[in-house]
PDB file of N, CA, C and O in Angstrom:
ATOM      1  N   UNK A   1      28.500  57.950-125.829  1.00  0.00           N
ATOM      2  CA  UNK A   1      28.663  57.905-124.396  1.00  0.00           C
ATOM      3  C   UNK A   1      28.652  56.450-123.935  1.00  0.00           C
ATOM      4  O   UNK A   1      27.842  55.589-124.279  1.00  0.00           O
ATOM      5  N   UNK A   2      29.796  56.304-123.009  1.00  0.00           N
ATOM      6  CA  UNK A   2      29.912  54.716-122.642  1.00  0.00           C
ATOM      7  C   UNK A   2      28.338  54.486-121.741  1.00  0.00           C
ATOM      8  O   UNK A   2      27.458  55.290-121.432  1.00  0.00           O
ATOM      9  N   UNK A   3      28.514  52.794-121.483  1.00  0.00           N
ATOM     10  CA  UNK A   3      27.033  52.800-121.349  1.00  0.00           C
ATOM     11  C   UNK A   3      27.600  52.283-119.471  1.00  0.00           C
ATOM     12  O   UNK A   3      28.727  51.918-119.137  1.00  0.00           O
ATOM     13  N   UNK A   4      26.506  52.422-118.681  1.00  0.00           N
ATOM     14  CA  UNK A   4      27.048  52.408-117.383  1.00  0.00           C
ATOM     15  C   UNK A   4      26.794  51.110-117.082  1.00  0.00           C
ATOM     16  O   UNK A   4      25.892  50.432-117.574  1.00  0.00           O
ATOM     17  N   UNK A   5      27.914  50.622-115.943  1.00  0.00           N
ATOM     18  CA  UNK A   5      27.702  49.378-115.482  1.00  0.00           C
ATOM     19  C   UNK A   5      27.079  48.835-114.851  1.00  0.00           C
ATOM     20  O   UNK A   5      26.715  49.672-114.025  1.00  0.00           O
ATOM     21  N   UNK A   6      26.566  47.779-114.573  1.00  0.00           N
ATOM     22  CA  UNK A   6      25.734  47.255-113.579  1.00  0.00           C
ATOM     23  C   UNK A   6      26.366  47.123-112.605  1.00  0.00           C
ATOM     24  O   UNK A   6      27.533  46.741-112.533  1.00  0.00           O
ATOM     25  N   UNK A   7      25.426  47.527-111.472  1.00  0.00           N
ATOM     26  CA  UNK A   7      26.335  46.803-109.774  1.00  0.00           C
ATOM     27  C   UNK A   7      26.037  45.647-110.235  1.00  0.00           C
ATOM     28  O   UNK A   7      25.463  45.368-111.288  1.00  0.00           O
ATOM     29  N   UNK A   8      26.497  44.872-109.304  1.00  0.00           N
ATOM     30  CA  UNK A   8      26.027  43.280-108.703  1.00  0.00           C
ATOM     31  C   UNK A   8      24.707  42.769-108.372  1.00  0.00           C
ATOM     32  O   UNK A   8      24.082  41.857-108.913  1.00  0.00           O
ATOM     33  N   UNK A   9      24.450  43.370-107.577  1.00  0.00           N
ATOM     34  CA  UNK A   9      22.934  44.174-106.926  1.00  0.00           C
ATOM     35  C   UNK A   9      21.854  44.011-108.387  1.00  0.00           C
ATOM     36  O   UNK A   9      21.030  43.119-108.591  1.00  0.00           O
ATOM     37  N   UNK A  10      22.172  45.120-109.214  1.00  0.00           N
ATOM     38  CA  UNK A  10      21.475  45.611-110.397  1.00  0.00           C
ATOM     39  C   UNK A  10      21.446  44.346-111.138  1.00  0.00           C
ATOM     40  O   UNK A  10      20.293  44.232-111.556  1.00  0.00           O
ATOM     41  N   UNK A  11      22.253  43.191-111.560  1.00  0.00           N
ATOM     42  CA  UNK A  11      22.195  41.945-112.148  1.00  0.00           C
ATOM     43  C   UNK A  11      21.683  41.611-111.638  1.00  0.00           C
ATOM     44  O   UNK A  11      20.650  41.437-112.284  1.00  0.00           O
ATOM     45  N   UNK A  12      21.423  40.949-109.720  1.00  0.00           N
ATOM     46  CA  UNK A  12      20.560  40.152-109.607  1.00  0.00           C
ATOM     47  C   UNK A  12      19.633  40.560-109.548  1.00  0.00           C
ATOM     48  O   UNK A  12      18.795  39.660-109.586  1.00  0.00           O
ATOM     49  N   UNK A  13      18.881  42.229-109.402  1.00  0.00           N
ATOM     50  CA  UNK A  13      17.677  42.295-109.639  1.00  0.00           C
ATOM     51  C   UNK A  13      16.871  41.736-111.187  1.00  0.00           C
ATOM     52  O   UNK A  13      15.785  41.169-111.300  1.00  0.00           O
ATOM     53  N   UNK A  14      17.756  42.097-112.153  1.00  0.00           N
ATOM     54  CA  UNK A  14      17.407  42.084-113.547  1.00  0.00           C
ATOM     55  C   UNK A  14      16.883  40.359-113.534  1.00  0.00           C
ATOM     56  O   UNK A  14      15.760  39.977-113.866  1.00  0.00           O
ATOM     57  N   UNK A  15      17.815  39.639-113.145  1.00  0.00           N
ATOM     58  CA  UNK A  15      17.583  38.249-112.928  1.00  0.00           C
ATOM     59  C   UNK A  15      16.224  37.995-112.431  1.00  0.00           C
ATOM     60  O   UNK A  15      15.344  37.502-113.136  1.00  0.00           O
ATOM     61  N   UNK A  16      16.071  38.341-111.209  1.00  0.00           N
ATOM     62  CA  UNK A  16      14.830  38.080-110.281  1.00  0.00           C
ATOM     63  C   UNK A  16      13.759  38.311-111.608  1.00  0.00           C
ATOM     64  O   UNK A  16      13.167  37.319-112.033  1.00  0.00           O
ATOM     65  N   UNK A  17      13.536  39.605-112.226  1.00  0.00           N
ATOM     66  CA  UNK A  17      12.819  40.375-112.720  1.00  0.00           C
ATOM     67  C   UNK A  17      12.612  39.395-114.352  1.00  0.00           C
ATOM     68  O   UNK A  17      11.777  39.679-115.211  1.00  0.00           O
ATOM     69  N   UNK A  18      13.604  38.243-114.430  1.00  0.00           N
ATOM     70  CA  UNK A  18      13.450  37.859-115.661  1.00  0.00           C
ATOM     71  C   UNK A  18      13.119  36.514-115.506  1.00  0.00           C
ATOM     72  O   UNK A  18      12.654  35.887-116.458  1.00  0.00           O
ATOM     73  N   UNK A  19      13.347  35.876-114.170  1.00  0.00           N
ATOM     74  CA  UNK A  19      13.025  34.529-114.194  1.00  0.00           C
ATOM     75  C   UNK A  19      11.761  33.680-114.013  1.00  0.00           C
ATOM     76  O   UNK A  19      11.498  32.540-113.631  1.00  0.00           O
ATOM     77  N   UNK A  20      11.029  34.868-114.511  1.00  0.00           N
ATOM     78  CA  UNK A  20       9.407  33.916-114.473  1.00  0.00           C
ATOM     79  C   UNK A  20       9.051  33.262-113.049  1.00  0.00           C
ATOM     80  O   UNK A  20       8.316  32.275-113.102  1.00  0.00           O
ATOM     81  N   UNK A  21       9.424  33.630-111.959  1.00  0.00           N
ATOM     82  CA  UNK A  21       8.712  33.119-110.776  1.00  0.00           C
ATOM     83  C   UNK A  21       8.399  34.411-109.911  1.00  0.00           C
ATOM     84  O   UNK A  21       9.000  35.484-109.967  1.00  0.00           O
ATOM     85  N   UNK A  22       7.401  34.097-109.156  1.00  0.00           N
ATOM     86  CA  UNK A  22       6.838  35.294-108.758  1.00  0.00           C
ATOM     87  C   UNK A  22       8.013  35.793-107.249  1.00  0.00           C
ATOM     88  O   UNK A  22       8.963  35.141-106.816  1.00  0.00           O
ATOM     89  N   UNK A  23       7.465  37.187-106.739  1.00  0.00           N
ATOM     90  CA  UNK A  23       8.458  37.421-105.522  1.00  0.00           C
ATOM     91  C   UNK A  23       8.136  36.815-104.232  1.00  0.00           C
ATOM     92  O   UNK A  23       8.989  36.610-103.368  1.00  0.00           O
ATOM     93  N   UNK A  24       6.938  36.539-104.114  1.00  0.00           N
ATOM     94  CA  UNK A  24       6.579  35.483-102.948  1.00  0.00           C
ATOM     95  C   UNK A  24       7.068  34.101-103.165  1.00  0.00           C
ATOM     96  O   UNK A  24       7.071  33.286-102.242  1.00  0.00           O
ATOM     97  N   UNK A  25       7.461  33.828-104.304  1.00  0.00           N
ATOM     98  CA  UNK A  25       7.904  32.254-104.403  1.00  0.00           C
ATOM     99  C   UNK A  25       9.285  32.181-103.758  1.00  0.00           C
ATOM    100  O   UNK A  25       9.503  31.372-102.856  1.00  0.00           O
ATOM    101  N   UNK A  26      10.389  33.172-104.296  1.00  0.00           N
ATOM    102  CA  UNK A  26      11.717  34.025-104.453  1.00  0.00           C
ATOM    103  C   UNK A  26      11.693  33.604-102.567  1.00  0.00           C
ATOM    104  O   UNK A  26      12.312  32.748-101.935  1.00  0.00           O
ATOM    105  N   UNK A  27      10.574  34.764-102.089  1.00  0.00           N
ATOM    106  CA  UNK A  27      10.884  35.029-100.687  1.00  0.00           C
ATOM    107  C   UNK A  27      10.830  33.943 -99.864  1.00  0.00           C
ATOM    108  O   UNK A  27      11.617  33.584 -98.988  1.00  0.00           O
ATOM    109  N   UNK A  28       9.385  33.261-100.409  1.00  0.00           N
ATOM    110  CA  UNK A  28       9.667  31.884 -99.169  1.00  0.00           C
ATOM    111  C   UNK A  28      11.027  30.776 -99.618  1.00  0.00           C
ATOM    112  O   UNK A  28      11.448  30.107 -98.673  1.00  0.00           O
ATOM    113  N   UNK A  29      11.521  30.618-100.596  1.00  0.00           N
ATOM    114  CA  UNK A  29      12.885  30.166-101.102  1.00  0.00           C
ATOM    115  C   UNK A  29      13.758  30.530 -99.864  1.00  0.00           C
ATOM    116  O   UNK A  29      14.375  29.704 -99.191  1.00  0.00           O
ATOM    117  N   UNK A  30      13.726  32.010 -99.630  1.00  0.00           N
ATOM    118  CA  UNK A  30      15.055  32.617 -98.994  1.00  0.00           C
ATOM    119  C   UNK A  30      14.384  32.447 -97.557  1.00  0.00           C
ATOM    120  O   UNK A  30      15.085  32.855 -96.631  1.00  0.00           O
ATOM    121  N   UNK A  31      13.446  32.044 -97.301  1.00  0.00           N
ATOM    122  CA  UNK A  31      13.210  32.240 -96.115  1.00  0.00           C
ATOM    123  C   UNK A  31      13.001  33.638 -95.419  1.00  0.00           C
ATOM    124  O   UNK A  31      13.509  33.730 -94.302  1.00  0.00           O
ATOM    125  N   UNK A  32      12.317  34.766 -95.913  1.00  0.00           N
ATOM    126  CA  UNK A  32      12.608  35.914 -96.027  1.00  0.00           C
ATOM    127  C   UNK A  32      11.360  36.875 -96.288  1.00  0.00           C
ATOM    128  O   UNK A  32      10.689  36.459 -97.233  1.00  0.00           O
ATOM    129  N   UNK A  33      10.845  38.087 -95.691  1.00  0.00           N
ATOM    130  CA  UNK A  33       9.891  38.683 -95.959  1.00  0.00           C
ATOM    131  C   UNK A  33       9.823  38.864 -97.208  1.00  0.00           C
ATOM    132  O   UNK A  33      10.890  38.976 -97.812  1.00  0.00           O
ATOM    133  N   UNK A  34       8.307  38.960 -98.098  1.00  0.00           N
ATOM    134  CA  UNK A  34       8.249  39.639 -99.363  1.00  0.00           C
ATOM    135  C   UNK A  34       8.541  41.198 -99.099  1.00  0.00           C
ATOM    136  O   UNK A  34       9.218  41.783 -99.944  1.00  0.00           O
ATOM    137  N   UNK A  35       8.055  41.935 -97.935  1.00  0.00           N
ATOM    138  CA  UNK A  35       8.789  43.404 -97.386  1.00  0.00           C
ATOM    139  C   UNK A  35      10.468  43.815 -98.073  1.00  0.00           C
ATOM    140  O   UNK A  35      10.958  44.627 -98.859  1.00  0.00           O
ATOM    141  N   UNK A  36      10.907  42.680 -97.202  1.00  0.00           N
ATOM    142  CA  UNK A  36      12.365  42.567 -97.190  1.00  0.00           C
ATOM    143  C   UNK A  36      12.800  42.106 -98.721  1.00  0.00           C
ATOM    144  O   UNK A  36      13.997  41.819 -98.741  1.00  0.00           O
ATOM    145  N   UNK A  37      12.452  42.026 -99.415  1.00  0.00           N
ATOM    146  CA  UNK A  37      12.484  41.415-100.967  1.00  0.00           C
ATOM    147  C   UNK A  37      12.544  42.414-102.012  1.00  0.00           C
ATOM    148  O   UNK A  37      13.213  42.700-103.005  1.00  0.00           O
ATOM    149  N   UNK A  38      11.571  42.808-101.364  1.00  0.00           N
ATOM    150  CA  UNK A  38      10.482  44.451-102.033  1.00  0.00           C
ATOM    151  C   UNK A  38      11.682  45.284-101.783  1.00  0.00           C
ATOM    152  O   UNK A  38      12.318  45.282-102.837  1.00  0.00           O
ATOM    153  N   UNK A  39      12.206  45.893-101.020  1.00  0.00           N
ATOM    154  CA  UNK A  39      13.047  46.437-100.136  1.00  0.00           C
ATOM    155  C   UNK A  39      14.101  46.697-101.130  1.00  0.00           C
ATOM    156  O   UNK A  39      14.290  47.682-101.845  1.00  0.00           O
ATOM    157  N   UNK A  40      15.012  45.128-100.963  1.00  0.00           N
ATOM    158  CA  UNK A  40      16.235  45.184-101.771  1.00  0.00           C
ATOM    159  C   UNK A  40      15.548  45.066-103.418  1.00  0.00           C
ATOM    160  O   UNK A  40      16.368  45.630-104.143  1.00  0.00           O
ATOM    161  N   UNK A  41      14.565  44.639-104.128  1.00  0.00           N
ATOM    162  CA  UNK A  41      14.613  45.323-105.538  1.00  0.00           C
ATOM    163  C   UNK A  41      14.420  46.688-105.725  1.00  0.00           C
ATOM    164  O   UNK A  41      14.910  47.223-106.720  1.00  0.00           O
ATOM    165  N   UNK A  42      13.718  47.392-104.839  1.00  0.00           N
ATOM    166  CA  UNK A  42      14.021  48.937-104.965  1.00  0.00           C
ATOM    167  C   UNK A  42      14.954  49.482-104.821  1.00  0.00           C
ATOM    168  O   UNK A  42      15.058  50.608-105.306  1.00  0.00           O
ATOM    169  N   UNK A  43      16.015  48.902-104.095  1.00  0.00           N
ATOM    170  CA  UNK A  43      17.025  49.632-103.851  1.00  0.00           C
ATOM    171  C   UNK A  43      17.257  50.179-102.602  1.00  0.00           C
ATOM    172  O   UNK A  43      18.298  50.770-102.315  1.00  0.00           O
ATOM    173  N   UNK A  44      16.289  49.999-101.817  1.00  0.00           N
ATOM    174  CA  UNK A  44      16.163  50.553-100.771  1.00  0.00           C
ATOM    175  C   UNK A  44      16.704  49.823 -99.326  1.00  0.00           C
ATOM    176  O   UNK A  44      16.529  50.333 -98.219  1.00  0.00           O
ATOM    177  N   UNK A  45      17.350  48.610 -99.549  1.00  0.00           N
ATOM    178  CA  UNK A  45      17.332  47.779 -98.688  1.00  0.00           C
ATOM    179  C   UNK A  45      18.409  47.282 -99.084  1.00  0.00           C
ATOM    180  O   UNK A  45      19.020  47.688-100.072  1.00  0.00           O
ATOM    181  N   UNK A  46      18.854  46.104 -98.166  1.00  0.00           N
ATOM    182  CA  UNK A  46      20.329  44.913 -99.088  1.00  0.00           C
ATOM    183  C   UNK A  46      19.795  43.550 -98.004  1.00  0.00           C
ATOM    184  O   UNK A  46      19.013  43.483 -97.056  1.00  0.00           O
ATOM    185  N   UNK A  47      20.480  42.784 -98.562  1.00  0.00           N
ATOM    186  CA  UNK A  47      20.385  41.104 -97.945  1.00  0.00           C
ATOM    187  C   UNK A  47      21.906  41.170 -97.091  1.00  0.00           C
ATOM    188  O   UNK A  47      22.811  42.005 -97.110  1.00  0.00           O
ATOM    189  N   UNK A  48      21.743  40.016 -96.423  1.00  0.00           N
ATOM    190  CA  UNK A  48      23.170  39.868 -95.976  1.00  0.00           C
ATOM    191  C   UNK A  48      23.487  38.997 -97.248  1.00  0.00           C
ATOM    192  O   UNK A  48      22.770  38.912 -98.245  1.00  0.00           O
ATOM    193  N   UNK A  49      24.948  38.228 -96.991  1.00  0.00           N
ATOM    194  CA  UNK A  49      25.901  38.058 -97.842  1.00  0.00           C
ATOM    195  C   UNK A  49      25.231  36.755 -98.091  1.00  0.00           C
ATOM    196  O   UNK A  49      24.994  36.497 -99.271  1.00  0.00           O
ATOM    197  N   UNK A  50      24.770  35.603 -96.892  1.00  0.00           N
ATOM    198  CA  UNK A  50      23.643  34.473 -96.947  1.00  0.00           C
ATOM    199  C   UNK A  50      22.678  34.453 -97.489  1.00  0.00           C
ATOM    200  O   UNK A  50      22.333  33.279 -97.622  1.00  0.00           O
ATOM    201  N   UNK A  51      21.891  35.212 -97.972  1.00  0.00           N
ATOM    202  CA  UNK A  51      20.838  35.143 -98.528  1.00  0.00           C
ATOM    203  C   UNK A  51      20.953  35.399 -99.963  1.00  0.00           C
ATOM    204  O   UNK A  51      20.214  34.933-100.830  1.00  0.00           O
ATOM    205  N   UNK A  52      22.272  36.439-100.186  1.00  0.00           N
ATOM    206  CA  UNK A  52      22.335  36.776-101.619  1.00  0.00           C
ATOM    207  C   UNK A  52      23.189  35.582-101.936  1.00  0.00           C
ATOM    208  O   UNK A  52      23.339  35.631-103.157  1.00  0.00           O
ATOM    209  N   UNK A  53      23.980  34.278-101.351  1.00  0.00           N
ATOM    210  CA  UNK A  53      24.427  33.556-101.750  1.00  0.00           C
ATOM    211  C   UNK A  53      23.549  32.086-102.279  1.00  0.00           C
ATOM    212  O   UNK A  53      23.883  31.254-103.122  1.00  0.00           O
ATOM    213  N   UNK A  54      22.252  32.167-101.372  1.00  0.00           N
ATOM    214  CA  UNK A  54      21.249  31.201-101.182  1.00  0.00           C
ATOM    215  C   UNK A  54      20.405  32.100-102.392  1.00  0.00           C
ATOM    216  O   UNK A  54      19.526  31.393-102.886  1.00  0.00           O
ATOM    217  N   UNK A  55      20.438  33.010-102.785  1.00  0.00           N
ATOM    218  CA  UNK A  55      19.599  33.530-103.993  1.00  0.00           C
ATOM    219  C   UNK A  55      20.209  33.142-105.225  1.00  0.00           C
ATOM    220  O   UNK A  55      19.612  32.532-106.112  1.00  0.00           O
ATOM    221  N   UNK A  56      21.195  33.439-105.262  1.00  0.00           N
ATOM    222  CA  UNK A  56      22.279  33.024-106.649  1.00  0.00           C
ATOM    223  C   UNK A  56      21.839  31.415-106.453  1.00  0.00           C
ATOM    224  O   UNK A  56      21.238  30.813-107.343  1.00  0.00           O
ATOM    225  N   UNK A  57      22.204  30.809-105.207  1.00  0.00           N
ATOM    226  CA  UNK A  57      21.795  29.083-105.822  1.00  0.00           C
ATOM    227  C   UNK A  57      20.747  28.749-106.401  1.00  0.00           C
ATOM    228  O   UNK A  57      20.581  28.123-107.448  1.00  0.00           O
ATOM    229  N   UNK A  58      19.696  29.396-105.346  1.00  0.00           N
ATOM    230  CA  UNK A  58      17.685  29.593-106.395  1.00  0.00           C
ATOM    231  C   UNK A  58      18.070  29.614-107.772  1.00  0.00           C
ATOM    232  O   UNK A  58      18.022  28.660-108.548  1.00  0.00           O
ATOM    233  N   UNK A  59      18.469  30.824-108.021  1.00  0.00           N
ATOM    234  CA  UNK A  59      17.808  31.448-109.638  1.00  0.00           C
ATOM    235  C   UNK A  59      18.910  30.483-110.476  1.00  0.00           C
ATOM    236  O   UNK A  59      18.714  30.102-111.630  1.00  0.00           O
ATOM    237  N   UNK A  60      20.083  30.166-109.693  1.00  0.00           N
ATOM    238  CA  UNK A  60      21.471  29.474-110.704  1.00  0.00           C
ATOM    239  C   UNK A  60      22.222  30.488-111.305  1.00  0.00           C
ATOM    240  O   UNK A  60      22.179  30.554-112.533  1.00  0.00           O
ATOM    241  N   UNK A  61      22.902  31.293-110.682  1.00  0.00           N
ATOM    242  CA  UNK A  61      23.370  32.562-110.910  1.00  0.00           C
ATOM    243  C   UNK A  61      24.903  31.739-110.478  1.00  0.00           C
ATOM    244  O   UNK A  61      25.149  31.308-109.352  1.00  0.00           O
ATOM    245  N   UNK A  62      25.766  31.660-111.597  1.00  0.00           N
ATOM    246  CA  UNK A  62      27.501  31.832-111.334  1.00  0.00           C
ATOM    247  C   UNK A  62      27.799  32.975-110.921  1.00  0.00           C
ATOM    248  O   UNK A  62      27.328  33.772-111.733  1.00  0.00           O
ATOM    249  N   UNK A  63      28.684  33.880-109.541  1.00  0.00           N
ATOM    250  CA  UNK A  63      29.178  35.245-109.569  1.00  0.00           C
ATOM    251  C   UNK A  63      30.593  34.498-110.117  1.00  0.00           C
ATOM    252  O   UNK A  63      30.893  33.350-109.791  1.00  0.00           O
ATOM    253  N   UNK A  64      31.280  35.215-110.866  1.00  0.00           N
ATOM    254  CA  UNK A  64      32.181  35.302-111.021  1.00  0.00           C
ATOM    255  C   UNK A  64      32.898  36.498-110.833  1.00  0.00           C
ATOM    256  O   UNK A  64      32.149  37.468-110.947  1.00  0.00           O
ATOM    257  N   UNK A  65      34.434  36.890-110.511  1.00  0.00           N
ATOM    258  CA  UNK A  65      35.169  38.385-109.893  1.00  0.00           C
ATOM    259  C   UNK A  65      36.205  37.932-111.170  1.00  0.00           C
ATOM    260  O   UNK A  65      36.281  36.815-111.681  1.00  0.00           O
ATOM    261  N   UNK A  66      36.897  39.026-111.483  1.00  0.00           N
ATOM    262  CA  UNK A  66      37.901  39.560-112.342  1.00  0.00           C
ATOM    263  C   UNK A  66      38.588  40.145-111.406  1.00  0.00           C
ATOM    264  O   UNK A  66      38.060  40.748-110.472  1.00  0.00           O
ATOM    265  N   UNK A  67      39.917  40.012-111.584  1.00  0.00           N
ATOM    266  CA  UNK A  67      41.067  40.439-111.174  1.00  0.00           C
ATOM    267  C   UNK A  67      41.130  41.492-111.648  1.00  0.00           C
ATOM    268  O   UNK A  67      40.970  41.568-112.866  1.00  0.00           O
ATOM    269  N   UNK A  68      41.392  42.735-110.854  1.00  0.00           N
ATOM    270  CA  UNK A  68      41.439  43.977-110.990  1.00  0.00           C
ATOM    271  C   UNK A  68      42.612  44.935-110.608  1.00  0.00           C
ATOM    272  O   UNK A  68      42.700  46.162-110.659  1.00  0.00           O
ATOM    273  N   UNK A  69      43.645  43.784-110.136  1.00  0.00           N
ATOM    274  CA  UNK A  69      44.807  44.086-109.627  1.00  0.00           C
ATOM    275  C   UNK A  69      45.852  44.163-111.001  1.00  0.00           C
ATOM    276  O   UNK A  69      45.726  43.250-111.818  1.00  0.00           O
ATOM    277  N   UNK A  70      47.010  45.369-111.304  1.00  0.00           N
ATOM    278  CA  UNK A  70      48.115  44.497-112.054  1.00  0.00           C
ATOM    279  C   UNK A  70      49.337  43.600-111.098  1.00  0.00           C
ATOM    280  O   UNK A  70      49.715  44.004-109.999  1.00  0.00           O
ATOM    281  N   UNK A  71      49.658  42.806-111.506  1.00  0.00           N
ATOM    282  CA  UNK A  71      50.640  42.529-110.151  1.00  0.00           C
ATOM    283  C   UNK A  71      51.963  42.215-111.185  1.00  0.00           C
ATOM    284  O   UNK A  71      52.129  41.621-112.250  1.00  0.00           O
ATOM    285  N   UNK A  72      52.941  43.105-110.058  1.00  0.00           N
ATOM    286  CA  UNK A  72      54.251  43.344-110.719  1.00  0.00           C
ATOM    287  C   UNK A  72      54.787  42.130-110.986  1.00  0.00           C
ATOM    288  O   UNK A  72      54.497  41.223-110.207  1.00  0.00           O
ATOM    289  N   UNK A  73      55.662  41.843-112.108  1.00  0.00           N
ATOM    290  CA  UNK A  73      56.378  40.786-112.742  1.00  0.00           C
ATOM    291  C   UNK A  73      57.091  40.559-111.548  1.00  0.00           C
ATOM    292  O   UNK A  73      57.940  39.669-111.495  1.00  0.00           O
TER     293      UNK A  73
END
């Protein structure tokens, strides 16, 4: 059985969860409740698009996108 993919989401939690700094460090970084932190690693919550961009700079996270389009010759 294929194995399932990660959201986006699901990577940067794994990240958070692997980078040896605590979630209060994370939160005052983002400027941001530990609530609101708590929140989006459960799943229960999301960041805006600013904060998950200011998080990727914290931890040093490249997103990179794949083209998912074919585009006709």
């Amino acid at each position: 059985m294929a194995k399932k993919r990660l959201t986006f989401t699901d990577e940067i939690r794994d990240v958070i969860d692997t980078c040896g700094m605590t979630r209060y460090r994370i939160a005052k970084e983002l400027a941001i409740s530990e609530s609101l932190l708590s929140r989006f690693m459960s799943g229960k919550g999301g960041l805006s698009m600013e904060k998950l961009d200011t998080l990727a700079e914290f931890l040093g996270i490249h997103v990179a996108t794949g083209n998912r389009l074919k585009l006709k010759d």
